[in-house]
MARDRENTOR-41844 format. One record per residue (C-alpha): residue number from 1; residue in one letter; chain; y, z, x. Coordinates in nm, 2 decimals. Each point is the difference from the previous one (the first is absolute). Example, Ala and Ser with C-alpha at 12.3 -4.5 7.8 and 13.67 -1.06 7.14 Angstrom:
<rs>
{nr=1 rest=a kette=A north=-0.45 up=0.78 east=1.23} .
{nr=2 rest=s kette=A north=0.34 up=-0.07 east=0.14} .
</rs>
This chain:
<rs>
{nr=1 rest=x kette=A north=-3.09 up=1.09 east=-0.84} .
{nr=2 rest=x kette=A north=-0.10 up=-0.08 east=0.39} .
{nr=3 rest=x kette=A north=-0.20 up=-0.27 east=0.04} .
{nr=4 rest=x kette=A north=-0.08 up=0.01 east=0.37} .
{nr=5 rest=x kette=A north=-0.11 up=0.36 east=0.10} .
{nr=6 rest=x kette=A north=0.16 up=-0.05 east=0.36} .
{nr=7 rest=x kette=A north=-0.39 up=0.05 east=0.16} .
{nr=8 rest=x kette=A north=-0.25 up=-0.22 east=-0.13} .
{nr=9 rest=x kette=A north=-0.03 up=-0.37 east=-0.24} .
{nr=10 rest=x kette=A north=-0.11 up=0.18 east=-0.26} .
{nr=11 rest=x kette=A north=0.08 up=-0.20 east=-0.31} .
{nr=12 rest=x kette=A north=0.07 up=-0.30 east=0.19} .
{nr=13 rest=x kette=A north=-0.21 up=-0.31 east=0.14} .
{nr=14 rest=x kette=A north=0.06 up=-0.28 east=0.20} .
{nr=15 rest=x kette=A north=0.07 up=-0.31 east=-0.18} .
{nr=16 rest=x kette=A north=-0.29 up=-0.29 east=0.07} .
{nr=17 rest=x kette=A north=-0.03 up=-0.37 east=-0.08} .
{nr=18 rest=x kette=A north=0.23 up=-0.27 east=-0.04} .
{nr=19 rest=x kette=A north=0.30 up=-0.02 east=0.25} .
{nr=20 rest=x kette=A north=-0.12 up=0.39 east=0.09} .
{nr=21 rest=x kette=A north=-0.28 up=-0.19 east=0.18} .
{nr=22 rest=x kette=A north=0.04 up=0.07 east=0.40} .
{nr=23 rest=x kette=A north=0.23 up=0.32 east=-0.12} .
{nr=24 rest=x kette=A north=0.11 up=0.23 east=0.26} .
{nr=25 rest=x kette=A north=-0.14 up=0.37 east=0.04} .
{nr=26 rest=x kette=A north=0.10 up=0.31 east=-0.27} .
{nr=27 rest=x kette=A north=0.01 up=0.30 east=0.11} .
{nr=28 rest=x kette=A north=0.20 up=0.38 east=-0.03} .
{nr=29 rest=x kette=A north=0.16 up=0.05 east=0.30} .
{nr=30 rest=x kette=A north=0.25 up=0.29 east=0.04} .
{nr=31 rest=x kette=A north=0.06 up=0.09 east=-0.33} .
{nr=32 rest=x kette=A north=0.05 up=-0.41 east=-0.07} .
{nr=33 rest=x kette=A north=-0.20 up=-0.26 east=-0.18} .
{nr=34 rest=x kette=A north=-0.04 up=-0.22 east=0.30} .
{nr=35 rest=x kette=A north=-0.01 up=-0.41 east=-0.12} .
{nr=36 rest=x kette=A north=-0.14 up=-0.19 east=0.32} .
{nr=37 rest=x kette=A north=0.12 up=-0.35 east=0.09} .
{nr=38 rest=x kette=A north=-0.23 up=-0.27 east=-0.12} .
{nr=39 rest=x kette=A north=-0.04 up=-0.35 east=-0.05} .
{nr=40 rest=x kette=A north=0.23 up=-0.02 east=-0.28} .
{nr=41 rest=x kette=A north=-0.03 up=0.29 east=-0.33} .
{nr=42 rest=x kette=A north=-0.10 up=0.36 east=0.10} .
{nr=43 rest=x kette=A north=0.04 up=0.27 east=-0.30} .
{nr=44 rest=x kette=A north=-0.13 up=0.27 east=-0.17} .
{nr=45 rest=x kette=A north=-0.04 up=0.03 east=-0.40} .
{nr=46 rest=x kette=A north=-0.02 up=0.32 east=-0.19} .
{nr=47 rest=x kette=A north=-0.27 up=-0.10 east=-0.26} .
{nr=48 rest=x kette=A north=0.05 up=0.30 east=-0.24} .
{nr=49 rest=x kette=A north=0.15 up=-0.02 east=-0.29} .
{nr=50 rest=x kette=A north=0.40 up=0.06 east=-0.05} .
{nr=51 rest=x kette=A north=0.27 up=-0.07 east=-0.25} .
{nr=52 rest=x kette=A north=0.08 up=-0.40 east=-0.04} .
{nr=53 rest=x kette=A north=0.33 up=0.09 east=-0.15} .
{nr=54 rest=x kette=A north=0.23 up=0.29 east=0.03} .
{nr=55 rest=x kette=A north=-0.06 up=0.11 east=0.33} .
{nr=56 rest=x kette=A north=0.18 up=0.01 east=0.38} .
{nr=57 rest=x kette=A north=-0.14 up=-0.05 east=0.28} .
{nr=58 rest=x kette=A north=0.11 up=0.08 east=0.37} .
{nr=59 rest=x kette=A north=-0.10 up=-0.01 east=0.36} .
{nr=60 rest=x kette=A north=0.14 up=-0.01 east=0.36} .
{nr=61 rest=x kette=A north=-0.09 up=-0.34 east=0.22} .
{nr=62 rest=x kette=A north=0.05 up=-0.11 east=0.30} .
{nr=63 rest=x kette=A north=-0.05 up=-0.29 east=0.22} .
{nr=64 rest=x kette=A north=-0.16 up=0.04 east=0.37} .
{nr=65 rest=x kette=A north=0.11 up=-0.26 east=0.23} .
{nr=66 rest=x kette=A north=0.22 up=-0.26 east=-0.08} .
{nr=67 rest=x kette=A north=-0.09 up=-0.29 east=-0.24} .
{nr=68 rest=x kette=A north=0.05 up=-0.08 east=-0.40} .
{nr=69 rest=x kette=A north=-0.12 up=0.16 east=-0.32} .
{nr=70 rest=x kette=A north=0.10 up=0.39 east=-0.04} .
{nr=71 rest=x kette=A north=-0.26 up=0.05 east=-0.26} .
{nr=72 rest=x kette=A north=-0.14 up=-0.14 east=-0.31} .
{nr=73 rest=x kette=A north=-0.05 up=0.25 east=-0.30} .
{nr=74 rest=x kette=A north=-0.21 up=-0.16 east=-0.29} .
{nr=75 rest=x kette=A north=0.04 up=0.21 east=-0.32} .
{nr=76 rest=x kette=A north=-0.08 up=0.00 east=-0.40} .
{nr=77 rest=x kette=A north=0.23 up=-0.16 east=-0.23} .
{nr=78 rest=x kette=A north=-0.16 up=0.11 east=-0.34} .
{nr=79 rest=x kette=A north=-0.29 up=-0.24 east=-0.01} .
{nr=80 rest=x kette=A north=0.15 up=-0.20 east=0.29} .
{nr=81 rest=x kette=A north=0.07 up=0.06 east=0.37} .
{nr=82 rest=x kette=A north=0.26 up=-0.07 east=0.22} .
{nr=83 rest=x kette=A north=0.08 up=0.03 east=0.37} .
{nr=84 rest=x kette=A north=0.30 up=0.16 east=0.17} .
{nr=85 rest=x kette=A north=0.05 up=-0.22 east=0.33} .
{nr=86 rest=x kette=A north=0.21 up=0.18 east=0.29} .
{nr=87 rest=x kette=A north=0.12 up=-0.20 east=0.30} .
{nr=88 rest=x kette=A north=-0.20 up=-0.30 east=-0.12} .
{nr=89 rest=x kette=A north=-0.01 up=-0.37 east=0.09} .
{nr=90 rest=x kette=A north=0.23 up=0.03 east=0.31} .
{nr=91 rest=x kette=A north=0.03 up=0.34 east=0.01} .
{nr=92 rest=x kette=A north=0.32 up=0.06 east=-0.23} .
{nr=93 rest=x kette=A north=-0.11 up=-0.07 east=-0.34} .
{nr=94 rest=x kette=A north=-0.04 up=0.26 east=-0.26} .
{nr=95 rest=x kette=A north=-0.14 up=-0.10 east=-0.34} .
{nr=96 rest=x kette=A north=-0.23 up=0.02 east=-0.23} .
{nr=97 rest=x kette=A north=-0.28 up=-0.22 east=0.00} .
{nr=98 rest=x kette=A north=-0.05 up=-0.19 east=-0.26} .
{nr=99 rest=x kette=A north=0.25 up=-0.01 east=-0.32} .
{nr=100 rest=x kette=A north=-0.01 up=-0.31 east=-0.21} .
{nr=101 rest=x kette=A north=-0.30 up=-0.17 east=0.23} .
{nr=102 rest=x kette=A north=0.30 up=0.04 east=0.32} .
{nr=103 rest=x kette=A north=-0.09 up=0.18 east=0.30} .
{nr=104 rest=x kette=A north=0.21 up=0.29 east=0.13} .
{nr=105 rest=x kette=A north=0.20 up=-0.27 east=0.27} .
{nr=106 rest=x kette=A north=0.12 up=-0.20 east=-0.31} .
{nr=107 rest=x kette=A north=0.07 up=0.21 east=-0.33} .
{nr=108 rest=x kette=A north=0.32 up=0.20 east=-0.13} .
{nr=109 rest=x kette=A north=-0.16 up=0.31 east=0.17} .
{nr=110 rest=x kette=A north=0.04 up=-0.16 east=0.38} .
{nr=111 rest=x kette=A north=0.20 up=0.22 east=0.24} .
{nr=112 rest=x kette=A north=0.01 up=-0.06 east=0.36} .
{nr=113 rest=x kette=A north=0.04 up=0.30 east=0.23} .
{nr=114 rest=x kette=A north=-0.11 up=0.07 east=0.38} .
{nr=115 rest=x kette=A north=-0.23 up=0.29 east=0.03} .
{nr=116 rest=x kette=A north=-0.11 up=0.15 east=0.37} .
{nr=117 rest=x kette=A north=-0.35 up=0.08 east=0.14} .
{nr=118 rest=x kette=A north=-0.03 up=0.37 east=0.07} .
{nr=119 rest=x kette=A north=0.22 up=0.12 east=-0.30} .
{nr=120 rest=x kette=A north=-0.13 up=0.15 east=-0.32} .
{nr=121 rest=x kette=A north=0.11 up=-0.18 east=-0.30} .
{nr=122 rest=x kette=A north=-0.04 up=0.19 east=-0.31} .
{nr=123 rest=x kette=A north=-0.07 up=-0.20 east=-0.32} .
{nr=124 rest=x kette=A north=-0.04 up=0.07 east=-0.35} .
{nr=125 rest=x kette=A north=-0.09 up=-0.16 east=-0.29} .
{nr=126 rest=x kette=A north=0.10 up=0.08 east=-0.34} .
{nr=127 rest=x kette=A north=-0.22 up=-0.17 east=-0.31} .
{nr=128 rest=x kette=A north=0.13 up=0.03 east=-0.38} .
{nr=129 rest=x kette=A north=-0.06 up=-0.18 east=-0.29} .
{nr=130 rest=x kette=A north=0.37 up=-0.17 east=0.03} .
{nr=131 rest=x kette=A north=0.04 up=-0.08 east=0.35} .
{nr=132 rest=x kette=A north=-0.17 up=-0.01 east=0.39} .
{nr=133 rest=x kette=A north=0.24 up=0.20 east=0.23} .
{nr=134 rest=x kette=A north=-0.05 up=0.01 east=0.38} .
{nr=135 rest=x kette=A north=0.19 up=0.27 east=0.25} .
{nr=136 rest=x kette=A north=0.03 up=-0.04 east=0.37} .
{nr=137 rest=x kette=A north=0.07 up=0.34 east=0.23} .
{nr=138 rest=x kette=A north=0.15 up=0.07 east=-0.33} .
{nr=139 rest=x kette=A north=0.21 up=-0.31 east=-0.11} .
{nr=140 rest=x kette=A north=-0.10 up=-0.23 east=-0.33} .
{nr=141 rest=x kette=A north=-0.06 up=-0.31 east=0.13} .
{nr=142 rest=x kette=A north=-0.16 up=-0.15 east=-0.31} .
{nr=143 rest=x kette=A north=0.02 up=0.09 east=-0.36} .
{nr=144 rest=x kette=A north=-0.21 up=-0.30 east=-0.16} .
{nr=145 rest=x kette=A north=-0.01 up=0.01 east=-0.40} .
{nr=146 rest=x kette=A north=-0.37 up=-0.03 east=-0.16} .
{nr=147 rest=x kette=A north=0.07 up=-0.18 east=-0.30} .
{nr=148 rest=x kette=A north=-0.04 up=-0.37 east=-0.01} .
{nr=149 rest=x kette=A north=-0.15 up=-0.02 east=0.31} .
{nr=150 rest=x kette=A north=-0.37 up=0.01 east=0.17} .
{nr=151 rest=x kette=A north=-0.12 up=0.17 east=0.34} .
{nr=152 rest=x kette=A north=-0.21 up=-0.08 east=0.20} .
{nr=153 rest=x kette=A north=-0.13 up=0.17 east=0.33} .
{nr=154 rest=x kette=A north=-0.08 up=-0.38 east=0.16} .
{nr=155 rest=x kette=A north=-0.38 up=-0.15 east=0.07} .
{nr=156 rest=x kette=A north=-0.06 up=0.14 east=0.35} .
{nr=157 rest=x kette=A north=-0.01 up=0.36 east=-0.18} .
{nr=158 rest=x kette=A north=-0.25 up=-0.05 east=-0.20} .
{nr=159 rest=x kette=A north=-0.25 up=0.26 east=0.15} .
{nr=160 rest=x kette=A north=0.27 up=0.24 east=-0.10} .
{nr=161 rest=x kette=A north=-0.11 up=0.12 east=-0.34} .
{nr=162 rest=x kette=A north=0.31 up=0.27 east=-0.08} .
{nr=163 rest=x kette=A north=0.17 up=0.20 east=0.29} .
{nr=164 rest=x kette=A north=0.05 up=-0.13 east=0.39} .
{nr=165 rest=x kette=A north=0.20 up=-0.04 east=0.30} .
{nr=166 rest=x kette=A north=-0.02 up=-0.26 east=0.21} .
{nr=167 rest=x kette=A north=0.07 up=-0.15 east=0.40} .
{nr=168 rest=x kette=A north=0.07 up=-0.33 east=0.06} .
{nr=169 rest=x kette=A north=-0.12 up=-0.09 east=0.37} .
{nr=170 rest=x kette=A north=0.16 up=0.28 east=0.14} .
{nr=171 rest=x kette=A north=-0.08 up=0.36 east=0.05} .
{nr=172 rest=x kette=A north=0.15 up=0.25 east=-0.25} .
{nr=173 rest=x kette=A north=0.01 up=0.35 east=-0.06} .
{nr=174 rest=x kette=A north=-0.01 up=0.18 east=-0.31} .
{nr=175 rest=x kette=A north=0.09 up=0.40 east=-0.13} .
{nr=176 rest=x kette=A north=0.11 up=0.21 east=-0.34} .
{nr=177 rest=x kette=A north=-0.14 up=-0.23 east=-0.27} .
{nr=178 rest=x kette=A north=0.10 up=0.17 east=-0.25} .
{nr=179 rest=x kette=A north=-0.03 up=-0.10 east=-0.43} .
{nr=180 rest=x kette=A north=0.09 up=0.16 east=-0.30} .
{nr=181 rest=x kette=A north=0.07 up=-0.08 east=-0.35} .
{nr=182 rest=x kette=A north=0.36 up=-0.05 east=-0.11} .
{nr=183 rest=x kette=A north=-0.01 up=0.00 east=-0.37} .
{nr=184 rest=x kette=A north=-0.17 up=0.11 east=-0.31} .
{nr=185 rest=x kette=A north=-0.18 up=0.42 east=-0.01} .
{nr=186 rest=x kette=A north=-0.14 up=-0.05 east=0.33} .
{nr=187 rest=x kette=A north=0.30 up=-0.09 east=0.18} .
{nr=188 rest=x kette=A north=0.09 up=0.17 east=0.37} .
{nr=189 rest=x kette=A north=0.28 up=0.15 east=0.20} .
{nr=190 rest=x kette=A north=0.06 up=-0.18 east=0.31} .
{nr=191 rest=x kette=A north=-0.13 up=0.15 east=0.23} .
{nr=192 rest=x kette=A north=0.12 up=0.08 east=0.37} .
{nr=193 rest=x kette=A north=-0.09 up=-0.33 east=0.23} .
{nr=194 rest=x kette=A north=-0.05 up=-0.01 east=0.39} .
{nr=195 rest=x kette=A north=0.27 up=-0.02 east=0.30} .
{nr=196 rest=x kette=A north=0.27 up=-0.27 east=-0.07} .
{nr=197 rest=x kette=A north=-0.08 up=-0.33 east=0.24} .
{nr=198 rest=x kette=A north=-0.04 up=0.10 east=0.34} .
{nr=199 rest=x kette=A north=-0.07 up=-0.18 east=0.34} .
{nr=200 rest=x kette=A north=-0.40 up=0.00 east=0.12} .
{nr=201 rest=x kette=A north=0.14 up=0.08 east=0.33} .
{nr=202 rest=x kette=A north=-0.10 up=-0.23 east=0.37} .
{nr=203 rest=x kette=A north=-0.18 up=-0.33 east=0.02} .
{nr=204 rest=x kette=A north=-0.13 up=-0.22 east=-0.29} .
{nr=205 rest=x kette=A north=-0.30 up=-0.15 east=0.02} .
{nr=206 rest=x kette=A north=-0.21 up=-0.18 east=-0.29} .
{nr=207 rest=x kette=A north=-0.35 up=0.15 east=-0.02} .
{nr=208 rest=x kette=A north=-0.30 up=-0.07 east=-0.21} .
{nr=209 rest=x kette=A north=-0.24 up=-0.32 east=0.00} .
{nr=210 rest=x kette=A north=-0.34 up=-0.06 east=-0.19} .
{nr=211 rest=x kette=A north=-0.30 up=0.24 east=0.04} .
{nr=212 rest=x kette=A north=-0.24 up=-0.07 east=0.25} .
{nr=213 rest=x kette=A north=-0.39 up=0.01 east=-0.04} .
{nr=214 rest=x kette=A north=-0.20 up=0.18 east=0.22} .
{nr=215 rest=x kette=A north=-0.05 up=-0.27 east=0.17} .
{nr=216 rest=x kette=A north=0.29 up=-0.02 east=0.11} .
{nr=217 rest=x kette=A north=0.10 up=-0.29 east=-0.24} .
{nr=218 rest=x kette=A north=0.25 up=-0.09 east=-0.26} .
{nr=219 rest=x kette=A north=-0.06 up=0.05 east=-0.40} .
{nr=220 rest=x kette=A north=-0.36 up=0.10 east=-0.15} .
{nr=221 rest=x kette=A north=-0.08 up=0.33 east=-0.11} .
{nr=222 rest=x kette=A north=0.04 up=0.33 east=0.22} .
{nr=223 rest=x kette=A north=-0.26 up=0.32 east=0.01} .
{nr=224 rest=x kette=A north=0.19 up=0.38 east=-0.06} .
{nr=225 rest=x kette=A north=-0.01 up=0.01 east=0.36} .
{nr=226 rest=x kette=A north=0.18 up=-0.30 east=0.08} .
{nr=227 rest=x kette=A north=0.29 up=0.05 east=-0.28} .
{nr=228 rest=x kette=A north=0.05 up=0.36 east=0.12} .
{nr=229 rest=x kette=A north=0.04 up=-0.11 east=0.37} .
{nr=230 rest=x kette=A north=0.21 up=-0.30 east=-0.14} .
{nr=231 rest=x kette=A north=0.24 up=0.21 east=-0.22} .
{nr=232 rest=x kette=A north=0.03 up=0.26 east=0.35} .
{nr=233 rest=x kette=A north=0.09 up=-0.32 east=0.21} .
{nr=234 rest=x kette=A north=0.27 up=-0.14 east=-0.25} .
{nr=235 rest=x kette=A north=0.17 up=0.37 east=-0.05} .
{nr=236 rest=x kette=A north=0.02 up=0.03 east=0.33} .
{nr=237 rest=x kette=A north=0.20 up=-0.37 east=0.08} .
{nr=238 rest=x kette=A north=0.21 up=0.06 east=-0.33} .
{nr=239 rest=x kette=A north=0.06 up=0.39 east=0.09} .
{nr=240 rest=x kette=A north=0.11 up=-0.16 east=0.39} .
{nr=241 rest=x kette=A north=0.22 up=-0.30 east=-0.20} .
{nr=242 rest=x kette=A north=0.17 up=0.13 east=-0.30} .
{nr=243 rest=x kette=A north=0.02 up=0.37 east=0.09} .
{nr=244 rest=x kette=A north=0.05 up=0.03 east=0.42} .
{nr=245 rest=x kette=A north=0.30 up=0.30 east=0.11} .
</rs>
C-alpha cells in the first residue's frame, strides 16, 4: 500500500511542538516529500491508523547538501514506538533509537557507515512479533530480537503519535513510502519499489528555513495566501538545489 501519492500530502502533516518548534518548510516537490532545513527537527507523521506489528515499511531518502542525519523514521512497536536513525550523531551511525533506555549511538544495534548527499538510500523496515529487522539499499543491517527488551522512539518524538519521518537540521528528500502487512490473512506480496540509489545530479545546496509572516517576519501564523506563495518559493530553491541538470 502507497502511502505518499507522489502529488500532494495527503495523509500526511507536519509534525509541530517540541524540538519541531522553528521546523523547516514541507512541501511535494517533483514527485518528493520535500523536508526543509530548520532549526533543529523537521518531519511529517502519517496520523492514520496502521498495523503496530506485522508490517514493513519502506521508503527512498536522501540528504541535500552536505551535513549529518540521513533520516529519522519513528515507527510502532506493538504498543511502543521506536525510531530508525540513519547517518545520525556524526553522520555515520545507524541504530535504533532507543533499546533498553540506550540511544541508537550506544546499543547492540549501532553501525557506523558514511552515506552521501545527493544519493537515494532506500530503507526498509521489517516489524514481527519476534524480532526488529532494518535493510539498507537492500542489505540487513539490524535484526534486533523483541523479547526481553523495551523500545522506545526517544523524548524529542513525542508529537509523533504512530508513523513519521524525520530531518535533523538538514534538508532531506523523501519518495516510494510504501507499507504492507507481512503476516497473518492479510499479509502482501512485495511489491515492485522505485529506481535503485541514484545521484541528484549538479550542485548541492541545503534549502528550507522557517515560514515567514506576511509581514515579512519569522514564526506566527500565515493566511492561505501567504503558505501558498511560501510553499511556491521553497519548491522552487529545493527544485534549483536537489534536482538541477
Amino acid at each position: 500500500m502507497s502511502l505518499f501519492d507522489g502529488k500532494t500530502l495527503a495523509g500526511w502533516q507536519s509534525v509541530e511542538g517540541g524540538e519541531f518548534h522553528g521546523h523547516g518548510e514541507v512541501a511535494v516537490v517533483r514527485g518528493v516529500i520535500a523536508l526543509g532545513r530548520g532549526a533543529n527537527l523537521t518531519g511529517v507523521a502519517c496520523p492514520a491508523q496502521h498495523p503496530r506489528d506485522d508490517y514493513e515499511i519502506s521508503l527512498e531518502a536522501m540528504r541535500v547538501g552536505e551535513g549529518d542525519t540521513l533520516c529519522l523514521v519513528v515507527f510502532p512497536v506493538g504498543d511502543a514506538q521506536c525510531t530508525l536513525a540513519v547517518g545520525a550523531y556524526d553522520g555515520r551511525v545507524v541504530g535504533l533509537n532507543c533499546v533498553d533506555g540506550q540511544g541508537a549511538n550506544r546499543n547492540t544495534t549501532t553501525r557506523r557507515m558514511g552515506f552521501e548527499a545527493g544519493r537515494w538510500y532506500r530503507i526498509r523496515l521489517r516489524v514481527t512479533a519476534a524480532a526488529i529487522e532494518a535493510s539498507l539499499d537492500d542489505q540487513k543491517i539490524i535484526e534486533q530480537p523483541r523479547a526481553g527488551h523495551t523500545f522506545t522512539p526517544g523524548s524529542a518524538y513525542g508529537p509523533i503519535p504512530g508513523l513519521g519521518v524525520c530531518g535533523w537540521r538538514r534538508s532531506v528528500a523523501l519518495r516510494n513510502i510504501r507499507l504492507r502487512r507481512v503476516e497473518g490473512p492479510d499479509a502482501e506480496p512485495r511489491g515492485e519499489e522505485g529506481g535503485r540509489g541514484q545521484e541528484a545530479g549538479g550542485r548541492q545546496r541545503t534549502v528550507g528555513g522557517r515560514q515567514r509572516t506576511a509581514n515579512g517576519k519569522r514564526g506566527g501564523r500565515q493566511s492561505a495566501g501567504g503558505r501558498r506563495q511560501a510553499a511556491v518559493r521553497f519548491a522552487g530553491r529545493f527544485r534549483r538545489g536537489c534536482f538541477r541538470g
